[in-house]
N, C-alpha and C positions, 0 to 999 in steps of 0.2 A: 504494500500500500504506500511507502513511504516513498520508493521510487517513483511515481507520477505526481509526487507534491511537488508545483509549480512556484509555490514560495519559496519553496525552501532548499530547493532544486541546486548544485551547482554544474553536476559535466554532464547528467542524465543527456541523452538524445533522444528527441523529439520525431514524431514518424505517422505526421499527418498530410504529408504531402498528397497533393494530388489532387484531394479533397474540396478542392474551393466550387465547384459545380453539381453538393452535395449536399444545401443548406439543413437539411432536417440531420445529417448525419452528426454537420457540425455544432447543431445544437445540444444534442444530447449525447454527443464528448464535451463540450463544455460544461455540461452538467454535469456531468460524472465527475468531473476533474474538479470543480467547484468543490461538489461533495467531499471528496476524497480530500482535498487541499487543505478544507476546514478540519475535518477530523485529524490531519497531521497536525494544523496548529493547535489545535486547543489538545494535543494529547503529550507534544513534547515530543523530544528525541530521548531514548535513553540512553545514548553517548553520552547527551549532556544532560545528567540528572543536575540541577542548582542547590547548591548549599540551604541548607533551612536561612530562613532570611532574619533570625535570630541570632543566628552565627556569627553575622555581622558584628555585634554587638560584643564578643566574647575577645578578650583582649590575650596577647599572643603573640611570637613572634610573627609576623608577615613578610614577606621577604618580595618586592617590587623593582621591576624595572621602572624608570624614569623617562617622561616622555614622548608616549605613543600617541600618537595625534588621534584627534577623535575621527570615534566613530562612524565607518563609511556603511551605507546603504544600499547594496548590489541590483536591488530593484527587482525587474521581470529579468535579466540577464543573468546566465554562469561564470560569472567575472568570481569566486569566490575565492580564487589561488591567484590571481592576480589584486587581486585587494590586500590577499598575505602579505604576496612580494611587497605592494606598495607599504604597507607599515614598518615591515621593516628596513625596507631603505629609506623612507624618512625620518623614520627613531635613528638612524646612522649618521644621516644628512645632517641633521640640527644635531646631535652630538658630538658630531667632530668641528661644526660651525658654532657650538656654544652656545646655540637658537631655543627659542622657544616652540617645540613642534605643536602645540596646542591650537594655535592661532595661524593658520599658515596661509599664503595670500594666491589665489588662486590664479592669477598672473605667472607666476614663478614657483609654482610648485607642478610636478610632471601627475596627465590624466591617469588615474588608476583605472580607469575602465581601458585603458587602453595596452594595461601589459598580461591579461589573461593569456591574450592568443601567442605570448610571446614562448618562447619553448619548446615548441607542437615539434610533431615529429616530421621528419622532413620530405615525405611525404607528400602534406599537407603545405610547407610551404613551399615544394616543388609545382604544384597546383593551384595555389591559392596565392602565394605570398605574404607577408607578414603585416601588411598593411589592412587589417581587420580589426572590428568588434566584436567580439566573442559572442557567439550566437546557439554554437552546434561543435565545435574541435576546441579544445586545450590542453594543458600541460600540466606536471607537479610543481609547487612554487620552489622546487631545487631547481628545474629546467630553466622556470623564468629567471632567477638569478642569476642562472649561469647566462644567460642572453642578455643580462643587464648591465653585466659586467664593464661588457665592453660598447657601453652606451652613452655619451657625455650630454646627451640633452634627449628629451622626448617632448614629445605637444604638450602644451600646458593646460591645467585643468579648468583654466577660465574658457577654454573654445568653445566647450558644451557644459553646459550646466546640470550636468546629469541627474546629480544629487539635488538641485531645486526640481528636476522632473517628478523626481521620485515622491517629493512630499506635496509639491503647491496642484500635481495634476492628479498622484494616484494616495496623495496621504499615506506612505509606507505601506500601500494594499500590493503588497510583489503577485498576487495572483491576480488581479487584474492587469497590470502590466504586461504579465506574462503573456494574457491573452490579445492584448494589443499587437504584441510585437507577433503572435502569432497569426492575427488577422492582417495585419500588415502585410506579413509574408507571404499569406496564402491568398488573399481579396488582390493583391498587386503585384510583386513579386516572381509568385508561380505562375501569376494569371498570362502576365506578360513574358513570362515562358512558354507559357504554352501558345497564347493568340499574337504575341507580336503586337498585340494594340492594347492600352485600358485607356479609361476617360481618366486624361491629366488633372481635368480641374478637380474632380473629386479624390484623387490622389494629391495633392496638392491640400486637400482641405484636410483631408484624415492625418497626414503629416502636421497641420499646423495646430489642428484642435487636440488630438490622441499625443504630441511629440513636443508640441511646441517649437516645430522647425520648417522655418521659410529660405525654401531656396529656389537660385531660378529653375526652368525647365529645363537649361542644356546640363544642370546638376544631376538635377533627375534622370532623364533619357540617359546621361552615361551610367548612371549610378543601375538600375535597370537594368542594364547589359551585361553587368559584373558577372562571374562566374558562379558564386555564391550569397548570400542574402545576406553573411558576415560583413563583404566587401560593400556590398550596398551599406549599411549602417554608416561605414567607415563615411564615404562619399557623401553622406548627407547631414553628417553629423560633424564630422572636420575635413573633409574635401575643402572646405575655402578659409580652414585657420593658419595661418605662418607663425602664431605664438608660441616657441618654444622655451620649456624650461631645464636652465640646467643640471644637469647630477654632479656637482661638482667634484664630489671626494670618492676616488676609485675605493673598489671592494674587490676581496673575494667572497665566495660564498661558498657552505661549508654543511656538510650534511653528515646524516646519527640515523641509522646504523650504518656499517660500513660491510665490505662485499664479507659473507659467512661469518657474519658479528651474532653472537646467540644474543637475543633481546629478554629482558625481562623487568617485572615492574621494579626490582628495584634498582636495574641499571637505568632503567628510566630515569627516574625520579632522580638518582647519583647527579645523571646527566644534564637534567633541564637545571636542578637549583644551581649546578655550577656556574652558569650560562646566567641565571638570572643574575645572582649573588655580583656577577661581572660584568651586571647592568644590559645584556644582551636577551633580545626577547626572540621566541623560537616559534619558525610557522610547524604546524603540525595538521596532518591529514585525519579525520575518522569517517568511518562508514556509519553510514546514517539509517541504516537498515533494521527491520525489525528486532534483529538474534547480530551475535558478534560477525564477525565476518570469519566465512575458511578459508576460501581461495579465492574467490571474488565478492565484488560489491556490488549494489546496483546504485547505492546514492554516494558518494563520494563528495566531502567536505572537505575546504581547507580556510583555517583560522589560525591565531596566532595566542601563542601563549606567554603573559607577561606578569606570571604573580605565581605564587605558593605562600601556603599556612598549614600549618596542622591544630586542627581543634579535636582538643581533649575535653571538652565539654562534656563528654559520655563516654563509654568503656564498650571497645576499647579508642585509643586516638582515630581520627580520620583524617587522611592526604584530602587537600583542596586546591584547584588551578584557577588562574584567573584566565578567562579566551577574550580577545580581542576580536569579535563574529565581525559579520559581512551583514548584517540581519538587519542594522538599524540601534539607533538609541532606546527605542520601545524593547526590544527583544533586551537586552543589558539590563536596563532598569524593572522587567518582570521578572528577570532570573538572579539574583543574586548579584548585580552588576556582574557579570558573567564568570562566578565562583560558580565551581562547579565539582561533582566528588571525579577527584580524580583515578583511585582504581576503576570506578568502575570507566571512565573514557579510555584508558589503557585497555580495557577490555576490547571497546571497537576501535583503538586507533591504528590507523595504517602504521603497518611495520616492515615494509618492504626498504630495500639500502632507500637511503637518503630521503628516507618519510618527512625526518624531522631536517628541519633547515635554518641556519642563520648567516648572519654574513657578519665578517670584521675585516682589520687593516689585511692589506697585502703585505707578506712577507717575506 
C-alpha cells in the first residue's frame, strides 16, 4: 500500500501512461490513489516511528549538528535524495564560510530540486542528459555527491520558486501536486506525443493556474519535443534563468558501509555519533514499506540525519535520531521535530555500501 503513496513517494515509478483518452479510467485511479495516499498519511511510516512528544521535555545528553538550513518541501516531485545532497552541502557551504545557513538568500544559494537527477546511471544520461527535473529516474544521495563534486556553481534557487509552489498553490497537499504534475503529463505531454497537436492556449492556462508558470510559446513547443517529460519541466521551469549560484568550497564525499563491511546497529550508531559529535550531518536511505526490507524495496527514502539522545526515561534506555525529511515543516512539527526511535529505523534502513553519506574537506 505504501508504495503508491503519492505524498510521500520518493523514486517509486509511475505507469499511467497512455491513459489520457480514458477519462473514466483516470478517475477512479485517482480515486484509488486518493484513498490509498490518505490512509499512508494519517497511518505513518514505521521506519519513522517519532519519539513520544514528552521526551522532548526529559533532559539529557543530546548531541546536534549545527546549522542545517531549514526545512525543504519536495512537493508532488521525487526530488527526496537530492534534497539530502542539498543539506548537506549547505550545512558544509556556510560552515566553512562561517555563515548562517538558517536564512539563506535565494539568489545565491544553488536549486535543490535540481540535483535529484544528478547521479543516474549512465544510461539515463546517455539518453536523456542531465539537464532535468526529476520526475520518473534518480540516484542515491552518494551518486549525487559524487556528481557535485566536481560542480562550482548550479542555477540558483530564486529561478523557480518551487517551494512558494508548494505552499501559496497546493498548501503542502504533495498528493494533489502529484496529480497535477501527472495530469500535466498525461492531458499535454503524452497527448502531444501521441497527436503532434494540443490546444496551446489551454496549455498555457493549466501551466499558469496549476504551476504558476508563464512562458512564451516557442518555450513550450521546444519544451514538448523533449525526449522525456523530466526535460520538459526543466525547459519551462529554468529554460530562461542564467542565475547561477556558487558552491564555492570543494568536497569530497564519503560513504558507510564500505565494499563487504558487516553492518550492525551498533556499528551504526559507533558510526553516525562520531560524525555528528564532529558537527557533520549524514544523509541516510530507508525503505518505506510495510515489513523491513530483504532484498528489495518498493518505496525508497532519502533524508538526513543531524541529532542523537538517549532517553532513559523508562527501562530499558532508548536510541533516538533527529531526520532532517523532504516532507515539509508540518511533517517535523507533528513528529517529534523529527526525533524518531532509532533501532527501530535501523530496522528498515538501507544498508547496501554507501547507504549512508557525508561529505568533508579534500584531503
Amino acid at each position: 500500500m505504501r508504495s503508491l503513496c503519492l505524498a510521500m513517494r520518493c523514486k517509486e515509478r509511475r505507469h499511467f501512461h497512455g491513459w489520457n483518452n480514458r477519462p473514466e479510467i483516470m478517475k477512479i485511479v485517482f480515486g484509488l490513489l486518493l484513498f490509498i495516499s490518505a490512509n499512508c498519511i494519517a497511518a505513518g511510516h514505521l521506519a519513522l516511528t517519532p519519539m513520544p512528544d514528552n521526551y522532548l521535555l526529559v533532559t539529557g545528553k543530546v548531541t546536534e549538528v549545527g546549522g542545517v538550513p531549514g526545512i525543504r518541501n519536495q512537493g508532488g516531485l521525487p526530488i527526496c535524495e537530492g534534497v539530502a545532497a542539498w543539506y548537506l552541502l549547505m550545512q558544509y557551504q556556510c560552515k566553512q564560510a562561517g555563515l548562517d545557513c538558517v536564512n539563506l538568500e535565494p539568489s545565491s544559494t544553488p536549486a535543490p530540486l535540481l540535483f535529484a537527477s544528478l547521479g543516474a546511471h549512465s544510461d539515463y544520461y546517455g539518453k536523456y542528459g542531465r539537464s532535468t527535473v526529476l520526475y520518473s529516474e534518480g540516484a542515491g544521495t552518494y551518486g549525487i555527491l559524487e556528481e557535485l563534486t566536481s560542480t562550482g556553481k548550479a542555477l540558483a534557487d530564486s529561478c523557480f520558486d518551487y517551494e512558494g509552489l508548494v505552499y501559496s498553490k497546493y498548501r503542502g497537499d504533495q498528493v494533489r501536486m502529484a496529480e497535477a504534475f501527472e495530469r500535466l503529463k498525461i492531458d499535454y505531454f503524452d497527448a502531444f506525443k501521441s497527436s503532434g497537436t494540443i490546444c496551446m492556449e489551454c496549455f498555457q492556462r493549466v501551466l499558469q493556474q496549476d504551476f504558476k508558470i508563464a512562458v512564451d510559446d516557442a518555450i513550450v513547443e521546444k519544451a514538448l519535443k523533449e525526449k522525456i517529460f523530466d526535460q520538459f519541466l526543466y525547459d519551462v521551469m529554468y529554460g530562461q534563468c542564467r542565475t547561477k549560484a556558487r558552491i564555492p568550497f570543494a568536497f569530497a564525499q564519503h560513504g558507510w558501509p564500505r565494499e563487504n563491511e558487516s553492518v550492525t546497529y551498533d556499528g551504526f550508531l559507533k558510526k553516525l555519533l562520531g560524525l555528528l559529535e564532529a558537527n557533520i550531518p549524514v544523509a541516510v536511505g530507508a525503505c518505506l514499506d510495510e515489513k523491513p526490507p530483504t532484498d528489495h524495496c518498493q518505496s525508497a527514502h532519502g533524508m538526513v540525519v543531524g541529532g542523537y539522545r538517549k532517553i532513559c526515561a523508562g527501562n530499558p534506555c532508548q536510541d533516538y535520531i533527529r531526520i532532517y525529511n523532504s516532507w515539509g515543516k508540518e511533517w517535523q512539527s507533528r513528529n517529534s521535530n523529527g526525533w524518531i526511535d532509532a533501532r527501530n529505523f535501523y530496522e528498515y534502513m538501507q544498508k547496501s555500501v554507501n547507504s549512508m553519506a557525508w561529505i568533508g574537506p579534500i584531503k
